[in-house]
C-alpha positions in Angstrom: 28.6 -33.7 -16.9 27.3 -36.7 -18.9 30.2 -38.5 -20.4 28.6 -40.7 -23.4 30.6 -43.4 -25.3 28.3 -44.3 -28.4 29.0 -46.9 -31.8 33.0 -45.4 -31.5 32.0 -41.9 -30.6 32.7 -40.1 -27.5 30.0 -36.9 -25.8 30.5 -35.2 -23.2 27.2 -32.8 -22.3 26.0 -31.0 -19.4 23.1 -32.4 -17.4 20.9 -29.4 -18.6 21.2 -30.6 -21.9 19.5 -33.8 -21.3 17.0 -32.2 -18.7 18.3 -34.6 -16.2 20.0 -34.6 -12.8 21.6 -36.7 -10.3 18.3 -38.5 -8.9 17.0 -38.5 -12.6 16.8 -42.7 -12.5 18.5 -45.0 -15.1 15.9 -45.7 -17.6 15.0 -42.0 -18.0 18.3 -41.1 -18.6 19.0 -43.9 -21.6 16.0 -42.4 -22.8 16.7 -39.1 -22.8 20.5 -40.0 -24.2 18.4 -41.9 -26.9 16.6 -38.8 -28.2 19.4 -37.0 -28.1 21.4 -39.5 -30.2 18.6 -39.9 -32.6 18.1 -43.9 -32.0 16.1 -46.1 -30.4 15.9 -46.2 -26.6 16.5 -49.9 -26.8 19.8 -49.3 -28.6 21.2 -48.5 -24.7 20.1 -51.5 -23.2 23.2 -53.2 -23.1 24.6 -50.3 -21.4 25.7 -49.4 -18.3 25.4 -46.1 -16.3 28.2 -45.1 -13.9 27.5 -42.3 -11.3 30.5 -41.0 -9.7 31.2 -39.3 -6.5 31.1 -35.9 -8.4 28.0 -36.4 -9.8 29.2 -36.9 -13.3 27.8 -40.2 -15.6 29.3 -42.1 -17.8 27.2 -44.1 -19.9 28.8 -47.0 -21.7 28.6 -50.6 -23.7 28.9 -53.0 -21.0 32.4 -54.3 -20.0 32.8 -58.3 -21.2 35.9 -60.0 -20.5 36.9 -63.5 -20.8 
């Protein structure tokens, strides 16, 4: 599962969706988030990909604090 956090809006969508997988690498899979979300690729640079042990992502704006 791909859990995508996007401008306010939350998507949750199976890997076979996206046409990617757990060794798919980082930039391919902003990418292919990109096209599915209609908006530049360089929209997601600021954010980061979690893999967890289940092989689930979550793909977020990067945590700032202070």
């Amino acid at each position: 599962m791909v859990h995508i956090r996007f401008e306010g809006r939350s998507l949750d969508l199976p890997e076979t969706l996206l046409g990617i997988n757990t060794s798919t690498n980082d930039g391919a899979v902003k990418e292919r988030v990109s096209r599915h979300l209609e908006v530049n690729t360089n929209r997601l640079d600021d954010y980061v990909i979690d893999r967890r042990p289940n092989g689930d992502l979550i793909i977020r704006p990067e945590a700032v604090y202070g």
